[in-house]
C-alpha positions in Angstrom: 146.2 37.8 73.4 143.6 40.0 74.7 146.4 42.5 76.1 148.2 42.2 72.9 144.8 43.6 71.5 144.0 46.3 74.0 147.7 47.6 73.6 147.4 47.5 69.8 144.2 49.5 69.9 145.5 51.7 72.3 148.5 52.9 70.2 146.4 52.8 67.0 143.7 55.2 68.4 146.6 57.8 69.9 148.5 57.9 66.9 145.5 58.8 65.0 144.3 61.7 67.5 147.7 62.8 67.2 148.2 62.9 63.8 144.6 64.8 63.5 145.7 67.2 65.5 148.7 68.1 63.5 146.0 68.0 60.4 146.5 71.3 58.0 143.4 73.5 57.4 142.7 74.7 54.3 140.0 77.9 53.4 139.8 80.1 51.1 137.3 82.7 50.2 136.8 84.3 47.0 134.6 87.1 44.8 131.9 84.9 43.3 131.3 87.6 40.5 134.9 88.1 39.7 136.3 86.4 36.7 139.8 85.5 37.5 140.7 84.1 34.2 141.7 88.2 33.4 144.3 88.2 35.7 147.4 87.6 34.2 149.7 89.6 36.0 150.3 90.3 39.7 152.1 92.9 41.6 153.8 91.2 45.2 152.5 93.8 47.8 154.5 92.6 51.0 154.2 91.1 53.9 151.4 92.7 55.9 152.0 94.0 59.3 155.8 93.1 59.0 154.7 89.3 59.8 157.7 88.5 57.6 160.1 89.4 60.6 158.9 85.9 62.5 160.7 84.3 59.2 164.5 83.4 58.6 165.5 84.9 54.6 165.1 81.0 53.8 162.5 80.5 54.7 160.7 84.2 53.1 162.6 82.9 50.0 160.9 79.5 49.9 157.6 80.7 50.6 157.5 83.3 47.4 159.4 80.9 45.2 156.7 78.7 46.0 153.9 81.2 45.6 155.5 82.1 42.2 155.6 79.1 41.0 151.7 78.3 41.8 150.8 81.9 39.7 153.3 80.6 36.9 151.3 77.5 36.8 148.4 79.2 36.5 149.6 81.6 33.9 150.2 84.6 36.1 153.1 86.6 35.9 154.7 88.7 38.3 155.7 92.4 37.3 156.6 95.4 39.5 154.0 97.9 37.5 151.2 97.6 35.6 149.5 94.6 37.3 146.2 93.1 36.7 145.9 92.2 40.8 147.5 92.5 43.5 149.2 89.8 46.1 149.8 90.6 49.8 150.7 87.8 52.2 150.6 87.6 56.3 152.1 85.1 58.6 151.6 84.4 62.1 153.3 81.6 64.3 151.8 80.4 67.5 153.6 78.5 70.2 151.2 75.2 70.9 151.0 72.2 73.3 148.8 69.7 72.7 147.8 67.1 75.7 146.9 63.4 75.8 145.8 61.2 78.2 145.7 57.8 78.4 144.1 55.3 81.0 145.2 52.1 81.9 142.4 50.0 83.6 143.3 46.8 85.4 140.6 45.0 86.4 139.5 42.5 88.8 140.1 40.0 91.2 137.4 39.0 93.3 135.9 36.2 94.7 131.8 35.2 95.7 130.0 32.4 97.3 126.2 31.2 96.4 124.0 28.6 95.9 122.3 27.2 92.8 119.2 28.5 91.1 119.6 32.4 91.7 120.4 32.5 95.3 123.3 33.8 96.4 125.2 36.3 98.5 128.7 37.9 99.0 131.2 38.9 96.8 134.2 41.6 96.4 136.2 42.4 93.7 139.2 44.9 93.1 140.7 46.7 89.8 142.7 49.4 89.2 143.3 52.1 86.6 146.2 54.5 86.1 145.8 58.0 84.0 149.0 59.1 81.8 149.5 62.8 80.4 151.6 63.8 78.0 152.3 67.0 76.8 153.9 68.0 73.2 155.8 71.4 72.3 154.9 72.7 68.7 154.5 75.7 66.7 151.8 76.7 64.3 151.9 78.4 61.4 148.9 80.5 60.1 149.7 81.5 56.1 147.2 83.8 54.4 147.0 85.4 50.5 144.9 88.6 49.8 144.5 89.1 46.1 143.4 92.5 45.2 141.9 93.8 42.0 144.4 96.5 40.5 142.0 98.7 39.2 139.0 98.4 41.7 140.7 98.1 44.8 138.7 95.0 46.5 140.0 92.1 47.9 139.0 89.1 45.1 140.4 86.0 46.5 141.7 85.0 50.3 143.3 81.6 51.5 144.4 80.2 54.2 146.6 77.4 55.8 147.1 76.7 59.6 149.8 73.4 59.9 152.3 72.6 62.6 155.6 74.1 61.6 158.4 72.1 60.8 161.4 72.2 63.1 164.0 70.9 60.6 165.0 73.0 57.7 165.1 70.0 55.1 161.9 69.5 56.0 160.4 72.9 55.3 162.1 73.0 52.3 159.8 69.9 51.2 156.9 70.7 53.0 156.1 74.6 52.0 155.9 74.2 48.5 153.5 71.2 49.0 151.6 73.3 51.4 151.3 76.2 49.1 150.2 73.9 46.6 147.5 72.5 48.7 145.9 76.2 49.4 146.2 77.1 45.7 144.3 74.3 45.0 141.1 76.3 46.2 142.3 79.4 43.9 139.5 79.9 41.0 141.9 79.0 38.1 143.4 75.5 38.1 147.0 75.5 36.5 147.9 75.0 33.0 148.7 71.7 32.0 
């Protein structure tokens, strides 16, 4: 039973490091004397720095469909001229490994001899303990948003997301517009019910 436990524990705490490590990051930074209630249009800038290029067209296409969306919701629409701001967007994907070890102690035999009442002498024991590493192959994805005021030129409002990219293309299809919702949650204007 106590192996049974130690095993248990073992797999428990691994698959929570793991799934920590794979955690998204959310930040954003904003303007704290801008009121972002005025915007109601947006111009898309780009990609900055041609970071587009590390994309597939699916993949561009879900990102600003998602992005879209999250301004639509919000009451923001997008126009080619005239804009209140101004949206530029930069990606950067990272080849990763992450590492875990795990040890495996085995522990003692042993034998002693004594005598009653607190005298005794000799004794030996023996254990072992074994050390596993595993290493695992990822790539992750930085996503940032610039917003710019059109008419004064400043950067207003900047998130970002870092997450562990999805190798499978169903999944990304699921998992960027939930990620673009989760950094759009820390834009000033909640969307429009």
């Amino acid at each position: 039973m106590k192996i049974s436990f130690s095993i248990f524990t073992s797999v428990l705490l691994i698959a929570f490091f793991s799934s920590s490590a794979f955690a998204q990051k959310v930040n954003s930074d904003y303007d704290k004397n801008t009121d972002f209630t005025k915007y109601k249009s947006y111009a898309f800038a780009g990609w900055q720095k041609d970071s587009d290029k590390q994309l597939n067209d699916f993949d561009k296409k879900r990102i600003l469909e998602s992005l879209k969306s999250e301004f639509d919701a919000r009451g923001m629409n997008l126009v080619k001229a005239d804009a209140d701001a101004t949206v530029s967007v930069f990606i950067v994907i990272d080849d990763k490994t992450s590492t875990t070890a795990y040890t495996n102690y085995n522990g003692g035999m042993g034998y002693g001899m004594g005598r009653g009442w607190g005298m005794g002498y000799g004794g030996m024991g023996m254990g072992s303990a074994t050390t596993t590493y595993s290493e695992n192959d990822y790539k992750e994805g930085t996503f940032v948003i610039d917003i710019y005021d059109e008419s004064s030129k400043d950067l207003v409002w900047q998130g970002v997301i870092t997450g562990t990219v999805k190798e499978k293309p169903e999944k990304r299809e699921k998992s960027i517009p939930k990620n673009m919702a989760k950094l759009m949650k820390k834009y000033p204007v909640a969307p429009v019910k």
